[in-house]
PyMOL CGO cylinders between C-alpha atoms (Angstrom):
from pymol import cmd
from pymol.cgo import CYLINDER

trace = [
    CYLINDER, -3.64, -34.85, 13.12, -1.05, -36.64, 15.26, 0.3, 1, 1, 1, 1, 1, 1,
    CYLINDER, -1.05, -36.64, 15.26, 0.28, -34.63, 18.74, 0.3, 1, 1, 1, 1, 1, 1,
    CYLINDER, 0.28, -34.63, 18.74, 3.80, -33.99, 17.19, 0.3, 1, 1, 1, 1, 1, 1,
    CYLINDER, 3.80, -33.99, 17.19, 1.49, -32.51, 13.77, 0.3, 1, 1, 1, 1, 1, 1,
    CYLINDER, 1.49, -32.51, 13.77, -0.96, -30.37, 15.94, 0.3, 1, 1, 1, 1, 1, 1,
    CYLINDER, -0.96, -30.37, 15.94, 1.69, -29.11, 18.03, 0.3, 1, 1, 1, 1, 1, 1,
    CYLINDER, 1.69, -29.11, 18.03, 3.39, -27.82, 15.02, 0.3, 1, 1, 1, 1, 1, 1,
    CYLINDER, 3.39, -27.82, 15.02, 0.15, -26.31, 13.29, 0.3, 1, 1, 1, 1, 1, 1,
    CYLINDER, 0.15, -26.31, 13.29, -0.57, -24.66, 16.57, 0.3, 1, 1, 1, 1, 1, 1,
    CYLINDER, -0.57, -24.66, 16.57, 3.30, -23.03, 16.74, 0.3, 1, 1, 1, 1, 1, 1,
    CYLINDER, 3.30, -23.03, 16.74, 2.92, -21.99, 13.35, 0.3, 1, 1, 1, 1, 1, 1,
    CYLINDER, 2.92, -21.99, 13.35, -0.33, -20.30, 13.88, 0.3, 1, 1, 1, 1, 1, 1,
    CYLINDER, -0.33, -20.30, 13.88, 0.81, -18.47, 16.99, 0.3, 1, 1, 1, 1, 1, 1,
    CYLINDER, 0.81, -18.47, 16.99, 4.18, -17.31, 15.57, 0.3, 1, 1, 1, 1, 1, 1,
    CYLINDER, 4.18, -17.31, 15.57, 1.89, -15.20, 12.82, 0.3, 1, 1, 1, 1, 1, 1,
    CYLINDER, 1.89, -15.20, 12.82, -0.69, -13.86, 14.92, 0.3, 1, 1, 1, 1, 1, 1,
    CYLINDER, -0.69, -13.86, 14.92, 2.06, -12.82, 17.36, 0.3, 1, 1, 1, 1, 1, 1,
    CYLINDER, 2.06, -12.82, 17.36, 3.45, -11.43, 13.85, 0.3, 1, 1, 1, 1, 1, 1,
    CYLINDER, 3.45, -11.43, 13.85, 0.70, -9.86, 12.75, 0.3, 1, 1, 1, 1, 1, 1,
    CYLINDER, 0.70, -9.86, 12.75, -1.99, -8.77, 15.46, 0.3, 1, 1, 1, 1, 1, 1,
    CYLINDER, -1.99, -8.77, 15.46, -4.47, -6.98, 13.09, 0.3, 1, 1, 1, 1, 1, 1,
    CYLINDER, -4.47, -6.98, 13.09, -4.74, -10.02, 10.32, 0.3, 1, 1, 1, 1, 1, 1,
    CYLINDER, -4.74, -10.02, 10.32, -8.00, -12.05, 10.41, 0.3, 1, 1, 1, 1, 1, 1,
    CYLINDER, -8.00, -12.05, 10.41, -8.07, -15.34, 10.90, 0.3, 1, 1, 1, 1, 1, 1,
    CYLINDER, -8.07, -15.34, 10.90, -10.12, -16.78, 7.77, 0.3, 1, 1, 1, 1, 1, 1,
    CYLINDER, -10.12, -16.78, 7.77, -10.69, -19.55, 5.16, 0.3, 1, 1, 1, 1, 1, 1,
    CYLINDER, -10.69, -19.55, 5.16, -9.21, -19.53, 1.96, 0.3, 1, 1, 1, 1, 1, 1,
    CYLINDER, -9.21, -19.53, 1.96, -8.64, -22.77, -0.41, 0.3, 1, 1, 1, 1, 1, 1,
    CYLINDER, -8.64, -22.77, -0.41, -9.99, -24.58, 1.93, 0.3, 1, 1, 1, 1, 1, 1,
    CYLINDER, -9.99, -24.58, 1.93, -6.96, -23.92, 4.46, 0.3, 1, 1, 1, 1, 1, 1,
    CYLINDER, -6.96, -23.92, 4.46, -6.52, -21.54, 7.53, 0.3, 1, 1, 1, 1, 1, 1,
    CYLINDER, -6.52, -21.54, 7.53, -5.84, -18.30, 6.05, 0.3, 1, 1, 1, 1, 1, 1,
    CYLINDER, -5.84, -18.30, 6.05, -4.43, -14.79, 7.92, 0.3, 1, 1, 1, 1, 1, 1,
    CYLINDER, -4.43, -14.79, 7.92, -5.93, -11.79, 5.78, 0.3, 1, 1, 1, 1, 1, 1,
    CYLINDER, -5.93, -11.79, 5.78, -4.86, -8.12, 6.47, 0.3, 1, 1, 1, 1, 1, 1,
    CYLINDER, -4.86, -8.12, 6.47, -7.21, -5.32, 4.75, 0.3, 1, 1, 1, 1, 1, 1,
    CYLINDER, -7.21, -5.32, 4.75, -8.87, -7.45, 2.86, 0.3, 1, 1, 1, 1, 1, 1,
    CYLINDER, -8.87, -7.45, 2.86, -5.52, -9.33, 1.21, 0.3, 1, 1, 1, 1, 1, 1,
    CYLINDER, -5.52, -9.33, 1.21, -4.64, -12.48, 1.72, 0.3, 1, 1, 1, 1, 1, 1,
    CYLINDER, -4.64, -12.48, 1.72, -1.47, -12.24, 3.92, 0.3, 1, 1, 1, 1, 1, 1,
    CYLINDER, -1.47, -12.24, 3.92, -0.18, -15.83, 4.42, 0.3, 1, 1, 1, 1, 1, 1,
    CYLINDER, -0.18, -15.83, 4.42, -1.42, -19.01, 4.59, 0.3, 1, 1, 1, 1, 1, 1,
    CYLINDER, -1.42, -19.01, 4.59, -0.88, -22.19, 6.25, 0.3, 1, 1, 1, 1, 1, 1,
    CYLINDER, -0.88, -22.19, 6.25, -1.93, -26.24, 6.46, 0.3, 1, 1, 1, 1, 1, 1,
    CYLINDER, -1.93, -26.24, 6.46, -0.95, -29.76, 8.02, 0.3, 1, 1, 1, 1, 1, 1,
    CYLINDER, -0.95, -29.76, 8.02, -0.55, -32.86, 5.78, 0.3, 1, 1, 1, 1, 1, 1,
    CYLINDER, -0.55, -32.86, 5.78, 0.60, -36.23, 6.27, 0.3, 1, 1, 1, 1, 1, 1,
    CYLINDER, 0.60, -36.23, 6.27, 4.19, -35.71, 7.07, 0.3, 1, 1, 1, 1, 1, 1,
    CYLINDER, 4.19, -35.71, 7.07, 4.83, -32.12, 7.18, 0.3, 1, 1, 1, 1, 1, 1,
    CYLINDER, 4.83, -32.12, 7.18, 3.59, -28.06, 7.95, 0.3, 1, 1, 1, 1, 1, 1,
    CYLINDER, 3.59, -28.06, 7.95, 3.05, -26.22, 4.36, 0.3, 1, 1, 1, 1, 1, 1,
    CYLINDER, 3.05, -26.22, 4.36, 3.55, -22.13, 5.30, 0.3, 1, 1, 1, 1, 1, 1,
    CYLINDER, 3.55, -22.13, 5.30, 2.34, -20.28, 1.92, 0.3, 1, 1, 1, 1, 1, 1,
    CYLINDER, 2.34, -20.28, 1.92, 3.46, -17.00, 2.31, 0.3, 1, 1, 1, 1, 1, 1,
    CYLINDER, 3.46, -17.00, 2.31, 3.45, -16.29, -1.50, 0.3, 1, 1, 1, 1, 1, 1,
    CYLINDER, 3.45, -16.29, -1.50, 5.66, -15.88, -4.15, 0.3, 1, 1, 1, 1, 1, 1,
    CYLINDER, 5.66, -15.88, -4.15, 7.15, -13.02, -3.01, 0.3, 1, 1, 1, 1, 1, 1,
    CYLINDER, 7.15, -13.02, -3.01, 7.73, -13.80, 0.41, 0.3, 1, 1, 1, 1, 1, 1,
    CYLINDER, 7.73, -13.80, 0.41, 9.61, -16.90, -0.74, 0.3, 1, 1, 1, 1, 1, 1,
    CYLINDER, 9.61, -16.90, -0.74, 11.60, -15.02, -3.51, 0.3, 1, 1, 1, 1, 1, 1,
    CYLINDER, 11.60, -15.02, -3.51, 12.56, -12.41, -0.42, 0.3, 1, 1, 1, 1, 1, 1,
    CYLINDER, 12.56, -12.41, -0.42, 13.75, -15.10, 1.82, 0.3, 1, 1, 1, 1, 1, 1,
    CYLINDER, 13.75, -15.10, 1.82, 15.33, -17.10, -0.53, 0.3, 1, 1, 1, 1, 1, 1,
    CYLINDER, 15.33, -17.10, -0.53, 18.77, -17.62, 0.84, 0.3, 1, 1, 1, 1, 1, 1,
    CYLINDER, 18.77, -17.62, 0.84, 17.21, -18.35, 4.67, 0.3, 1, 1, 1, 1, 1, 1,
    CYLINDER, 17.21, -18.35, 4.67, 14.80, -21.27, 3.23, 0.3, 1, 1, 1, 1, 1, 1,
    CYLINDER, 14.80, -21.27, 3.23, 17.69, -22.99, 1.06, 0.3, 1, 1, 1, 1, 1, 1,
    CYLINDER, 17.69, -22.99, 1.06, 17.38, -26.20, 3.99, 0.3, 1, 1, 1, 1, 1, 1,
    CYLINDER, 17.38, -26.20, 3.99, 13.87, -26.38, 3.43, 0.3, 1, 1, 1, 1, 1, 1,
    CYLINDER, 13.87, -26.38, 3.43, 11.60, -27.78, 0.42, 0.3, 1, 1, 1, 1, 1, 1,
    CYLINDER, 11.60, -27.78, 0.42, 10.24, -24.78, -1.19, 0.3, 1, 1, 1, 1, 1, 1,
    CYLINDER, 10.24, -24.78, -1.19, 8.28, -24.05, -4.43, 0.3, 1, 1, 1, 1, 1, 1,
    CYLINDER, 8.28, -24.05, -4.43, 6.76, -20.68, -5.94, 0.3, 1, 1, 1, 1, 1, 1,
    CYLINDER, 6.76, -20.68, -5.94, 4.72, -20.05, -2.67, 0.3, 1, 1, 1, 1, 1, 1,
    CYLINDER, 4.72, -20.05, -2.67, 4.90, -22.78, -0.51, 0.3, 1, 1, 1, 1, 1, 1,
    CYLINDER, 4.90, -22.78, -0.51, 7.44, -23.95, 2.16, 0.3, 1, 1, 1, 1, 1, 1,
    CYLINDER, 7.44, -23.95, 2.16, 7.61, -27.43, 3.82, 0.3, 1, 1, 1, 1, 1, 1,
    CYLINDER, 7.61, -27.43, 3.82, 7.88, -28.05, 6.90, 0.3, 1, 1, 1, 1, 1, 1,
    CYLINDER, 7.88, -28.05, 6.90, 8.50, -32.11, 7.91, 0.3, 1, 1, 1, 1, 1, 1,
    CYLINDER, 8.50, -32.11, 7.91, 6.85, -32.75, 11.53, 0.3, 1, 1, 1, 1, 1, 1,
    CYLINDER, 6.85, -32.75, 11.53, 9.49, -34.21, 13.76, 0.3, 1, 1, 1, 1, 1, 1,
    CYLINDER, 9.49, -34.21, 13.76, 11.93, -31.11, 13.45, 0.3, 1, 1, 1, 1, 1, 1,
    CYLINDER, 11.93, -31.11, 13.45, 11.63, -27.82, 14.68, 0.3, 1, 1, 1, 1, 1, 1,
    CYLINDER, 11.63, -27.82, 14.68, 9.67, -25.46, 13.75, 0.3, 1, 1, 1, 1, 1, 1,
    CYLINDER, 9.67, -25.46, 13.75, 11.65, -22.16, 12.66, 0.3, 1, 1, 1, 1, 1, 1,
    CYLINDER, 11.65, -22.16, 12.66, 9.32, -19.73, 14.18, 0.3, 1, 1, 1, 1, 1, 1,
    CYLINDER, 9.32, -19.73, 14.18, 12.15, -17.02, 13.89, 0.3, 1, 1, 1, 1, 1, 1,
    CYLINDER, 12.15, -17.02, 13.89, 11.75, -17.13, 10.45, 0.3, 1, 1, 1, 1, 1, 1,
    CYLINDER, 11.75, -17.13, 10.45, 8.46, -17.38, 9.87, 0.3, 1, 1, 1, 1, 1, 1,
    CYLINDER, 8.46, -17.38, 9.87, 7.93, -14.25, 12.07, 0.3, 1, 1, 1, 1, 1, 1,
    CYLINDER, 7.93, -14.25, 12.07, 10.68, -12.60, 9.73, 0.3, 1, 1, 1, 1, 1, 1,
    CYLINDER, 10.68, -12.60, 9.73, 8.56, -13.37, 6.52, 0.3, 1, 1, 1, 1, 1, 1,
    CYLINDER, 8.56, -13.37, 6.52, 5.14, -13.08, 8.02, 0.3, 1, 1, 1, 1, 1, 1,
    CYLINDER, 5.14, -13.08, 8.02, 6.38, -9.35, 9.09, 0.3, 1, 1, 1, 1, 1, 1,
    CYLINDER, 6.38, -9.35, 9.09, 7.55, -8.94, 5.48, 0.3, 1, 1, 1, 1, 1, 1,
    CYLINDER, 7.55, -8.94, 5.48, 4.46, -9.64, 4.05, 0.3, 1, 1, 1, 1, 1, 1,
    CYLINDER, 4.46, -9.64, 4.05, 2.52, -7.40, 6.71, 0.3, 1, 1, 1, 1, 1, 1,
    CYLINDER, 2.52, -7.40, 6.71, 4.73, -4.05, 5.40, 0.3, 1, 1, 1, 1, 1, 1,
    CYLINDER, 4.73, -4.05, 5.40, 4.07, -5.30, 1.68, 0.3, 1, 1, 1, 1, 1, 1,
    CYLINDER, 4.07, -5.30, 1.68, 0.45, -5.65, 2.09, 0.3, 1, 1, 1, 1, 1, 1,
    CYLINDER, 0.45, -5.65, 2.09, 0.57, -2.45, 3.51, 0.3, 1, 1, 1, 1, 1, 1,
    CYLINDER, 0.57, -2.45, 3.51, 2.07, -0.83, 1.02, 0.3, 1, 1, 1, 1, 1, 1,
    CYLINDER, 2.07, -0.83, 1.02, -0.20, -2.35, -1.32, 0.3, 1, 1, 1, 1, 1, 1,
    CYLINDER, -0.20, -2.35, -1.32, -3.39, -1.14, 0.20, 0.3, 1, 1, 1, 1, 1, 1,
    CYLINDER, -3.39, -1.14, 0.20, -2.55, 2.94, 0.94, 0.3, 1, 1, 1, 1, 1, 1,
    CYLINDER, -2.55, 2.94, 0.94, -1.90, 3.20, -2.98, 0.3, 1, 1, 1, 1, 1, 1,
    CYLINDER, -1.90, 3.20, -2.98, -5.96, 2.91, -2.67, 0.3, 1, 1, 1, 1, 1, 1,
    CYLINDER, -5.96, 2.91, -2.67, -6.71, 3.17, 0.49, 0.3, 1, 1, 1, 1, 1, 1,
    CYLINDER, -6.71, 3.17, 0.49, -6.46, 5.10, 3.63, 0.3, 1, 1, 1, 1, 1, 1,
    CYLINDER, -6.46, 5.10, 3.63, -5.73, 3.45, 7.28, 0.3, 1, 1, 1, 1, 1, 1,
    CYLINDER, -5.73, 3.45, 7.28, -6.77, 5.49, 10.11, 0.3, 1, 1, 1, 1, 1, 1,
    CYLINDER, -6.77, 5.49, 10.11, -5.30, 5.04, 13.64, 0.3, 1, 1, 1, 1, 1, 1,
    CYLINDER, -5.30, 5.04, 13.64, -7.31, 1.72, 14.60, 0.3, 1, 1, 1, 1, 1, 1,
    CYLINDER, -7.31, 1.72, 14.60, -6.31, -0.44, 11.59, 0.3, 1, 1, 1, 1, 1, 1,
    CYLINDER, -6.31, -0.44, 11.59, -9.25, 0.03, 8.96, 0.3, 1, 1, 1, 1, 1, 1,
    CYLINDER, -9.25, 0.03, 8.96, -8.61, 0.50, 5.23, 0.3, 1, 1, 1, 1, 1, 1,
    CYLINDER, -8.61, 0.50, 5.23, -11.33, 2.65, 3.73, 0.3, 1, 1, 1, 1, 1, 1,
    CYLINDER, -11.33, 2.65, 3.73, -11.76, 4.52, 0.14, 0.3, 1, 1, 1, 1, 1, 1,
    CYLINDER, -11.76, 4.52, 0.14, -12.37, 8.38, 0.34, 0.3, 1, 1, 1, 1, 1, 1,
    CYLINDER, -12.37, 8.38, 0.34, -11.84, 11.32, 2.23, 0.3, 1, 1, 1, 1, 1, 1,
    CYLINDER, -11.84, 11.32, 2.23, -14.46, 11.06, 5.18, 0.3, 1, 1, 1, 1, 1, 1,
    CYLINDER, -14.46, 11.06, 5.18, -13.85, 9.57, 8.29, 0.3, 1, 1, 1, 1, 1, 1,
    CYLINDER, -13.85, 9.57, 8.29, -13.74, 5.94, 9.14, 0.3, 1, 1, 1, 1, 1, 1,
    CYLINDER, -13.74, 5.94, 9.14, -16.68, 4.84, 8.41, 0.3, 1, 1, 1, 1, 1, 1,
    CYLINDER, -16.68, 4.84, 8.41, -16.00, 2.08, 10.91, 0.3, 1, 1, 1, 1, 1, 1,
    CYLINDER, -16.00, 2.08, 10.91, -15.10, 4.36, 13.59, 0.3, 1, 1, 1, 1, 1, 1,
    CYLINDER, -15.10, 4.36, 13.59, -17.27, 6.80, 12.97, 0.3, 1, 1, 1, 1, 1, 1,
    CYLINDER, -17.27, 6.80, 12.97, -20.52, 5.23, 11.59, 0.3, 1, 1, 1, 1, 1, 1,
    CYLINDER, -20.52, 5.23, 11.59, -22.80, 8.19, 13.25, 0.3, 1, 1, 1, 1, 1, 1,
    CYLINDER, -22.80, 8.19, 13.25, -20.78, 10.93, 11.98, 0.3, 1, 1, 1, 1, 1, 1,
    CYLINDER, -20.78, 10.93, 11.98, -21.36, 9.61, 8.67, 0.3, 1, 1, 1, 1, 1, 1,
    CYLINDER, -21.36, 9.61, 8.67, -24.71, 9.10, 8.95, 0.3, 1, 1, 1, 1, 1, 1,
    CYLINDER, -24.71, 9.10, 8.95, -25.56, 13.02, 10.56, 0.3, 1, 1, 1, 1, 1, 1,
    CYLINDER, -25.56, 13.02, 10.56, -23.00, 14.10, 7.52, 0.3, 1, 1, 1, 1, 1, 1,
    CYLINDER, -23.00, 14.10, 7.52, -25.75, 12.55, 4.95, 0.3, 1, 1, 1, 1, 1, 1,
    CYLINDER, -25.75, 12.55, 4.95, -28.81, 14.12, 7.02, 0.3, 1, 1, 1, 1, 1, 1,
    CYLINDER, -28.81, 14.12, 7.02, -30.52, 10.16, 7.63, 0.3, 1, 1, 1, 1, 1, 1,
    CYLINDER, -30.52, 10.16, 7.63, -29.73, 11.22, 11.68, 0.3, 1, 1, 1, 1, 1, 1,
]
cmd.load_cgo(trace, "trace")
């Protein structure tokens, strides 16, 4: 990518893990990827002459009325290099999608104090691996 592209990708990227701390950085679709429990949380890619932030469907349909001055479709806003990045607003929707995903995962899942989503009534099993293990008598 050119400087004024990488400089942009490298905004963008900051702006969401100052956004969301816990997310993973990952690959998905062959694109840099921020997962949070296991869900993809947003996405984001360079091109030839602009940024693409994918912060799904619903983040766009939430944001609608902020990302009129930018190309948009179902999931995916544009973002032509050469003009400034709105890191304001991609803070907003990254932090929209962190409280949705969220919600998402405590309808299965609980989150104990260090960020870990696990099934069942134990302990965290990533916290706690030994406790576990002297619980099931293999200790």
């Amino acid at each position: 990518f050119s400087d004024e592209a990488r400089a942009a990708l490298e905004q963008i990227r900051a702006t969401i893990r100052k956004a969301a701390p816990r997310a993973v950085e990952t690959t998905s679709y062959g694109i840099p990827t921020f997962d949070l429990y296991g869900k993809h949380l947003v996405h984001f890619a360079g091109f030839k002459t602009h940024a693409s932030f994918f912060p799904t469907a619903s983040g766009i349909a939430a944001f609608r009325e902020e990302l009129k001055e930018f190309k948009t479709s179902r999931g995916t806003v544009q973002l032509p290099y050469g003009e400034k990045v709105p890191c304001g607003l991609i803070r907003r929707i990254t932090l929209f999608r962190v409280k949705e995903v969220t919600a998402q995962v405590r309808k299965t899942h609980r989150i104990c104090s260090r960020g870990h989503a696990f099934k069942g009534r134990a302990p965290c099993p990533v916290c706690w691996p030994g406790r576990l293990k002297r619980e099931q008598g293999l200790r």
